[in-house]
C-alpha positions in Angstrom: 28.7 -44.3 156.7 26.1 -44.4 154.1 26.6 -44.9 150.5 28.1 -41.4 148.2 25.1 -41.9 146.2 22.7 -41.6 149.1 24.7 -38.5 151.0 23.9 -35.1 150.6 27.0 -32.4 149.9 27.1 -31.6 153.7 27.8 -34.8 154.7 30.1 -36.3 152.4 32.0 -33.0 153.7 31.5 -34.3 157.1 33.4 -37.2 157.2 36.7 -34.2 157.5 38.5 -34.6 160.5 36.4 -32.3 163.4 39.8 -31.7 165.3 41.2 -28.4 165.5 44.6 -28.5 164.0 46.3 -28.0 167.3 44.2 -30.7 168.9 44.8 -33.2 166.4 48.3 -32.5 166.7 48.3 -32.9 170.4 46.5 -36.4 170.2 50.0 -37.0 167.4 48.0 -37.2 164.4 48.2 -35.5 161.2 46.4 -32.0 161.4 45.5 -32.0 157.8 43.1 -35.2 158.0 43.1 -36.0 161.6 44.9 -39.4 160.7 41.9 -40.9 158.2 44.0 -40.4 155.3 41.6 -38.0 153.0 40.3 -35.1 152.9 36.5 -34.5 151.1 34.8 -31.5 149.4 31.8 -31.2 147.4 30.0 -28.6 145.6 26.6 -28.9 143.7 26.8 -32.7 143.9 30.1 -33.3 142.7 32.1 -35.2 145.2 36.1 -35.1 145.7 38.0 -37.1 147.9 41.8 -36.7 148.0 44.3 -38.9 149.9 46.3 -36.9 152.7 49.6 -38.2 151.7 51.2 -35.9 154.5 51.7 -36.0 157.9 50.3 -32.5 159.0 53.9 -31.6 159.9 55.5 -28.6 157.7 57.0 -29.4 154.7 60.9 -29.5 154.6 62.2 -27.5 152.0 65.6 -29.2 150.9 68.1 -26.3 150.7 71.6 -26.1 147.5 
């Protein structure tokens, strides 16, 4: 993929996962990232990327 510098807002965005959640979970991979361990956003030129530290399963809430 081309440099951030050079990409435009729509497709530092596109480097998401295109899976649907309940395809990617099929396939066994996280549904949040689709396994590529980030998710990106970007909004007048600022870009994010975040590491997907889950694994698209639902969180376990730890009970008293």
């Amino acid at each position: 993929m081309a440099k951030a510098s050079s990409m435009t807002d729509a497709q530092w965005e596109q480097q998401n996962t295109p899976l649907h959640p309940d395809e990617a979970r099929a396939k066994g991979l996280c549904w949040q990232c689709g396994d590529k361990g980030a998710l990106y956003s970007a909004f007048g030129g600022q870009r994010i990327k975040v590491e997907c530290k889950g694994t698209g399963e639902p969180a376990k809430v730890k009970k008293p």
